[in-house]
N, C-alpha and C positions, 0 to 999 in steps of 0.2 A: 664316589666323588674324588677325583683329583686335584689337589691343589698346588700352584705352581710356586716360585719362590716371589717374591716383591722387591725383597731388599738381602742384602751381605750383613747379615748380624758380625759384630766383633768379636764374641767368643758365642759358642755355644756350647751348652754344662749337659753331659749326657750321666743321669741319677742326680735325681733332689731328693739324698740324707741329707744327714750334716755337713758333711764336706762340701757336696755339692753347694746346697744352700749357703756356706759361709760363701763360696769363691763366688756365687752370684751377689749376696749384700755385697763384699769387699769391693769388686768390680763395679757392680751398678753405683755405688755413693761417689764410684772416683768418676761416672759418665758416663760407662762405657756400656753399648745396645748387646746385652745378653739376654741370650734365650735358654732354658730350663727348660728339657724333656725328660719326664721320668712316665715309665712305664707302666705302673700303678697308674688306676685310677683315684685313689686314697690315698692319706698317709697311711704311714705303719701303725697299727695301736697298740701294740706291744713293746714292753722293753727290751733293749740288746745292750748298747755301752750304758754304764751307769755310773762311770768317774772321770773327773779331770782333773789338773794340775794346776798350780797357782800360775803358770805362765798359759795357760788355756784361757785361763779366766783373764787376762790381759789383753788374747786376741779378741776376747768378747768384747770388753771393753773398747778396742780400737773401732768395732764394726758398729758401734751407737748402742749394742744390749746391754749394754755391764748390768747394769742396775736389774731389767729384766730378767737376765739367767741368774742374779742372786738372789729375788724374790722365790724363786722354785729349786735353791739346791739347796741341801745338807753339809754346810763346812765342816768339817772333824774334831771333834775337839781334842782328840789325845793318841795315841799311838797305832798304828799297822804293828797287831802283833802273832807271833807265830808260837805255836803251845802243842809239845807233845802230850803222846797219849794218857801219860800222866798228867797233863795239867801244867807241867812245868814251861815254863819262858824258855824258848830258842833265839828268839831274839824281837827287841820292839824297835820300829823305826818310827822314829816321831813325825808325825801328820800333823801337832798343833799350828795353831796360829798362822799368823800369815806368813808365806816364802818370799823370797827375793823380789817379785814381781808387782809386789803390794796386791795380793789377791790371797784367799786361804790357800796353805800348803797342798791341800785336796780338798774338795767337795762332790759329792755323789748325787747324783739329777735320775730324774724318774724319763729317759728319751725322747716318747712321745710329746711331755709339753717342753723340751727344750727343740722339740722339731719343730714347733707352733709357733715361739718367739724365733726362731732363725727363718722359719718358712714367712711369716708374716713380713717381717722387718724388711727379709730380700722382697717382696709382694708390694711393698709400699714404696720402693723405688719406681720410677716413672721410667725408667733405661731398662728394668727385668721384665718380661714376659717367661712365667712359667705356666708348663702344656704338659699337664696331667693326661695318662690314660695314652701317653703318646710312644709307644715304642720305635726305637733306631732299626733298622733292617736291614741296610746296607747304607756303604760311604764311598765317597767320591772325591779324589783331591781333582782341582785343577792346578794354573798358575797363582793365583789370585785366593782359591778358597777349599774350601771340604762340602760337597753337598751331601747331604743327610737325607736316607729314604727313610721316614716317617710311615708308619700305621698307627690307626686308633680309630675310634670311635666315629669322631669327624672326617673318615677317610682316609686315603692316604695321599700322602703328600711330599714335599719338597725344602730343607732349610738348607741354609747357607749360611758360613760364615768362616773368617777370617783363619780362626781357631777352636779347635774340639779338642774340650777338656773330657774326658772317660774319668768318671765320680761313680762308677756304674758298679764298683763291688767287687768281692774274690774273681766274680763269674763276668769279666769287664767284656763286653762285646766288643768295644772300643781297643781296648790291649791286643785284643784276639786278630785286628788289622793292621797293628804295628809291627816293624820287623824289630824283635825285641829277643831277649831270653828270659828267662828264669831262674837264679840261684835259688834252690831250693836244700834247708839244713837238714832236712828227714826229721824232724821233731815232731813224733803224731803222739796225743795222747785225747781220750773220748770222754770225754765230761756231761751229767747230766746235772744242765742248768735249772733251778727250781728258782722264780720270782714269784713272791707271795705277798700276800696284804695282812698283817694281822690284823683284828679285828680290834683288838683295843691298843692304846695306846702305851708305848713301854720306852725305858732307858735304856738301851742297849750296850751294855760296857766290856770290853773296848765296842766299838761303834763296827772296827773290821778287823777279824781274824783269820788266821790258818790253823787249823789241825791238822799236823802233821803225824797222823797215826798211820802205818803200815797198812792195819785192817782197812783203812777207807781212806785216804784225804780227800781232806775237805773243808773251801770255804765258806765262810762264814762273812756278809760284808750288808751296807744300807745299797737298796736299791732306791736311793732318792726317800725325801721326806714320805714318813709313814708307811714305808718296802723296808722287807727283805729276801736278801739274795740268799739263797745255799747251791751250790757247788761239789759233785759228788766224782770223784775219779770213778770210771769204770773200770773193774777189776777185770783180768786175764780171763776166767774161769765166766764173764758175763758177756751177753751178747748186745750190741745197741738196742735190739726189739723189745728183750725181756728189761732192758735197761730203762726205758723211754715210754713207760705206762705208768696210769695215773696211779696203780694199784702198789708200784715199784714206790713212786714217787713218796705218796702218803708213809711207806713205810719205812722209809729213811730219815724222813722229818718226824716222826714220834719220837726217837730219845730228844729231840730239841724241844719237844714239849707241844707244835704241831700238832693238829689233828684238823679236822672238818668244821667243828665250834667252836675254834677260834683264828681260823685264818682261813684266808681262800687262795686258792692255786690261780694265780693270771695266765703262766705258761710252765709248760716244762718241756725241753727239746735238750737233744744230745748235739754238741760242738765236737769235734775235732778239730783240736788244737794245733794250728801250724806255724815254720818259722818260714818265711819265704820272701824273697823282695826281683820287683824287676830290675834286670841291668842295664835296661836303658829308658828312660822315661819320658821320654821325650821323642817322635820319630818323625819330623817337619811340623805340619800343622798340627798333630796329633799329640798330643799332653795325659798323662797321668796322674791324679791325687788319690790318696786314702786307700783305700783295701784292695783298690784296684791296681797296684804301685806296690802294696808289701800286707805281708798276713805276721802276726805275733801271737805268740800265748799271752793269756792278759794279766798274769802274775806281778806282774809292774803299773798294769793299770794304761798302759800307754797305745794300745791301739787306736781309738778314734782320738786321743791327744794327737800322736803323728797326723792323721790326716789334717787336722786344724795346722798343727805347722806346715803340712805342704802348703794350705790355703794359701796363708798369708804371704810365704815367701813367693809363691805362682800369681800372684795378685798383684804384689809391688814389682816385679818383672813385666808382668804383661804390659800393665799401665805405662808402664816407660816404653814397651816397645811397639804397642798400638799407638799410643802418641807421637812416635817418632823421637821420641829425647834418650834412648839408648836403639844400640843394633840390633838386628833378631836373634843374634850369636848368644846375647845375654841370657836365652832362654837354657843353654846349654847346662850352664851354672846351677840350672834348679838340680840336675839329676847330678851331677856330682857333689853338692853340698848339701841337699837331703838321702840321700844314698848313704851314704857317710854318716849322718845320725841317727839317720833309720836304724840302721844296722846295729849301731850302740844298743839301741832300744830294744830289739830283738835278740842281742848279745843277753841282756840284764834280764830279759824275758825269760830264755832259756835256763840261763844260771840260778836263776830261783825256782823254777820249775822241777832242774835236776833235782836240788835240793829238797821241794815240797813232794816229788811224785816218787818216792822209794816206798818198794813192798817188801823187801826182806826187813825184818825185824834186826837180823843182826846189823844189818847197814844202818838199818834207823837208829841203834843202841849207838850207832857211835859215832853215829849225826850228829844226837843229842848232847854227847859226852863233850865233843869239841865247841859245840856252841856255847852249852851250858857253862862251860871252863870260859868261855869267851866275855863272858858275865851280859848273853846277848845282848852285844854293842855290835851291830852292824859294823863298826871300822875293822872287827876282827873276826864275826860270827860266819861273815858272808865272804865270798871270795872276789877277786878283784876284776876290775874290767875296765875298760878305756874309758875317757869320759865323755861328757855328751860333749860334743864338736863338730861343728859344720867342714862337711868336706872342703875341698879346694874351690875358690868360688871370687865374687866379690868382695876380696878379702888383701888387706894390708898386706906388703911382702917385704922385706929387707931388700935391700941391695945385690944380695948373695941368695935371696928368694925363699929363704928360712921366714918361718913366721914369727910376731915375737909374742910372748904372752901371754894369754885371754882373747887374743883374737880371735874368733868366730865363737866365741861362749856369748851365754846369752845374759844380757843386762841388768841389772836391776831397776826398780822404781819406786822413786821415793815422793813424799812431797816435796813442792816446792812453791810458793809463795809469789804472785806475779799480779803488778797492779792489780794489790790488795785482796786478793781472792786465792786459797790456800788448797790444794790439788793434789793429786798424784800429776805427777807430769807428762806423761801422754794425754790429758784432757786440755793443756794448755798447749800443745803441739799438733796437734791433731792429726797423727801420724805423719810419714812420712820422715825422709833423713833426718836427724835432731845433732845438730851440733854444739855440745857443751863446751864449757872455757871457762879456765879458772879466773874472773874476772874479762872486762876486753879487751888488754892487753894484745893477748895471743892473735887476733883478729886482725888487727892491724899489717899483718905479714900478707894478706889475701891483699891482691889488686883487682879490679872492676872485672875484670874476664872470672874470675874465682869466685867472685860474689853472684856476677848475673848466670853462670854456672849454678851456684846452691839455687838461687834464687829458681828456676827454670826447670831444677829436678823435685820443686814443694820442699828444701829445706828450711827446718825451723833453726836458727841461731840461738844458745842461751845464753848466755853471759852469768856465770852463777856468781853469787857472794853470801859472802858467810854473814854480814852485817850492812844495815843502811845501802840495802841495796835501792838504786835508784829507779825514777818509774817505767824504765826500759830493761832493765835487770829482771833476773830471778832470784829470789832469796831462797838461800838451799836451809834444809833442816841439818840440824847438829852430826846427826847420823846418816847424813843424805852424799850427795854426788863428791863432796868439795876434801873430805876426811879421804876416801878412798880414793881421785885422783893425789892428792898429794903424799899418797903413805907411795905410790907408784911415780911418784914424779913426774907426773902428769899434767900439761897444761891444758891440753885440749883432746877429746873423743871424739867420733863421730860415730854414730847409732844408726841402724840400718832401719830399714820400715817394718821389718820382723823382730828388732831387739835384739838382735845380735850386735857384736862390736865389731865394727868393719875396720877400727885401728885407732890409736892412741899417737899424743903426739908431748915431747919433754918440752917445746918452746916452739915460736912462733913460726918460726920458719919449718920446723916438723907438721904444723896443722898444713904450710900453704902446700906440702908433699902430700899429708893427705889427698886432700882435694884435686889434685893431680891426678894422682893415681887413682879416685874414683871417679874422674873424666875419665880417663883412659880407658878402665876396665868394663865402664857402661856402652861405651863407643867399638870397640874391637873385643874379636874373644880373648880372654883370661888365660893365660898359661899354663897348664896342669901341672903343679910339684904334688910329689908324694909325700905327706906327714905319717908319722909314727907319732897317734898320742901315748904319753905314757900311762903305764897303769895306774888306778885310783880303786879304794873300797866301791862296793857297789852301794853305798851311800844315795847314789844317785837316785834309786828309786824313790828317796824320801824326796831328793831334790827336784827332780823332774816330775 
């Protein structure tokens, strides 16, 4: 049976993992007719990513699951730490408490059921149609659209739509019909991954570790509430086959204490570990997010983190420009300003990778020596790397086109207090641009083009105050937005729909330039200036 198309879907998402499934909820809640083909007839019932970051848990939060993905994760309670083969601390990065973002530092989720709440959640929009069991075969642009050859079950058939986002994995079919390249770092290392269940129940302390031993490394980390992961380098002298049996597996996991009566094996598969990212992401109507866009070692924990940031930043773009309230040029900005912190990410990847994957003992002797002298503080244990930073984008520029800053870093969140009901404040804004002010003063500089501007792009206005704020006000906490603009002389921000800081402004007439420049920059493409961030400890892995 052949089926014809009926209608021009406005995105259509080829792989529903997580990525996929987030850019379908994001999309569907803001209106927009997507469609989801993934080529499974099932989900996946196995684990693969099993952490994310406290600014992950904030995209969650934006997409209506907060509360859901916290019900099924593992927050951290205490340190990422690394121990050689004696025993000794190379260095702890602290994972407690909550980060920047108002979410835990890290939390560690079991995949299959944060597939279920992302699957479900995008399933309950009345704009998502997702088509299990439906494989892409071939693609089609015209003027107007991309048609999709479809197979599956129900035959094959015909979609259409606006835009095709490729969420489809290392092996992206979708990549494979862009004219794109490849930077690729040669960073191969063969890991066999062991996810297991113990059978009773234990304290795990630290909760996630490295050993750093010559003879094996190897991690140690939660695979989501009631898992654990171990993580075993394959040595020079082993081959993946004799590496990737269960016979292998069981016998690695006895000095942990493992055996058959008291844990059970879920899976065990051999990764190769790569660093790799596409150079261009974007190729007309054809878009890239998640693994299909860039591969990392997971030493930082950040591969399906980045794909949740492409979501969200490819989500607040589309929606502007399927609505018509920026130009399709905007779309350009995604691969230059995720490219840009991708790379960080796969930078810090690497760098701790070098560090954990040594087999000479005498290298390891004096690993240990330098760290150990370092009193492992990661400001001095670990070596440095640029920090996390949005490329060149929808982003604040001087006059001279220098940036100035913390612009394109990413935000914090705090509560804030707003007729009478006490919040993190992305739940009182409910995404989209957020523009703070120290008081509303600063506001006053915007004339009626500037407001029906915000107004037209979903911005939310805040007006913070530190006391007796009134009932159009937000009341900021002690610790919250109002201390940190004025330690920077800061009257007024402007927040991107990702958390990023699109620019800062010292007085009134600074906020109406904002706003300016973010007409401008939505409307026509963005000028590319070259930054050079400067170097910073690799800290960031705790931070990201």
């Amino acid at each position: 049976m052949s089926r014809s198309p009926s209608k021009v879907h406005d995105v259509a998402i080829v792989g529903f993992g997580p990525v996929g499934q987030m850019l379908a909820l994001l999309l569907g809640r803001a209106g927009h007719d997507v469609i989801a083909l993934e080529r499974w007839p099932g989900s996946y019932g196995l684990p693969r990513a099993v952490h994310f970051d406290h600014e992950i848990g904030r995209i969650f939060q934006a997409a209506g699951v907060g509360e859901e993905v916290r019900a099924i994760t593992d927050p951290v309670p205490d340190n990422y730490e690394w121990r050689n083969a004696a025993g000794e601390s190379l260095v702890r990065i602290d994972w407690s408490g909550d980060g920047p973002s108002g979410w835990p530092t890290a939390s560690f989720f079991y995949q299959p059921q944060l597939e279920a709440v992302l699957a479900k959640a995008a399933e309950r929009q009345s704009t998502v149609t997702v088509r299990r069991g439906c494989e892409v075969t071939d693609l089609r642009l015209d003027e107007e659209s991309v048609r999709l050859t479809t197979s599956g079950d129900d035959g094959a058939g015909e979609v259409r739509a606006r835009y095709v986002i490729g969420a489809d994995g290392a092996n992206s079919f979708v990549r494979d019909r862009m004219d794109t390249s490849i930077s690729d770092l040669g960073f191969f290392y063969d890991w066999l991954i062991v996810d297991t269940l113990p059978h009773e129940r234990a304290e795990w302390s630290p909760m996630n570790w490295q050993l750093c031993d010559p003879e094996r490394p190897t991690t140690i980390v939660s695979g989501g509430p009631g898992r654990r992961r171990w993580e075993f380098l394959r040595l020079p002298h082993e081959s993946v086959e004799e590496l990737n049996t269960r016979e292998t597996t069981w016998r690695l996991l006895e000095p942990w204490g493992r055996t058959p009566e008291n844990t059970t094996i879920e899976r065990h598969t051999v990764y190769t570990f790569q660093a790799r990212w596409v150079d261009r992401w974007r190729d007309g109507r054809l878009i890239l997010a998640g693994d299909a866009a860039h591969q990392m070692p997971p030493f930082a924990g950040q591969g399906m983190c980045s794909g949740m940031r492409d979501a969200i930043n490819l989500a607040w773009k589309l929606d502007l420009v399927l609505t018509g309230r920026a130009a399709s040029s905007l779309l350009d900005t995604y691969t230059s300003e995720r490219s840009n912190h991708v790379q960080h990410a796969i930078g810090v990847s690497m760098a701790l990778g070098q560090v954990i994957c040594v087999l000479d003992h005498d290298t390891a002797a004096a690993r240990d020596a330098r760290m150990i002298a370092a009193g492992a503080d990661p400001r001095h244990a670990l070596p440095a790397a640029p920090p996390p930073v949005l490329g060149d984008g929808v982003l604040q520029s001087a006059p001279d086109g220098t940036r100035a800053p913390n612009v394109g870093h990413l935000t914090p969140q705090y509560e804030v207090t707003h007729q009478g009901r006490t919040a993190l404040s992305d739940d009182h804004t409910s995404g989209g641009f957020t523009v703070l002010t120290d008081g509303p003063a600063p506001l006053d500089a915007l004339d009626a083009a500037d407001r029906d501007f915000l107004s037209d792009i979903g911005a939310t206005v805040v007006p913070l105050y530190a006391d007796n704020a009134p009932p159009e006000g937000y009341l900021d906490g002690p610790d919250g937005y109002l201390p940190h603009m004025r330690e920077h002389g800061h009257v007024a921000a402007v927040v991107r729909p990702d958390f990023y800081l699109f620019g800062a402004a010292v007085d009134g007439p600074g906020l109406k330039d904002l706003v300016v420049q973010l007409r401008q920059q939505l409307r026509r493409p963005t000028p590319v200036v070259h930054h050079t961030p400067a170097a910073t400890p690799l800290t960031a892995v705790a931070e990201e």
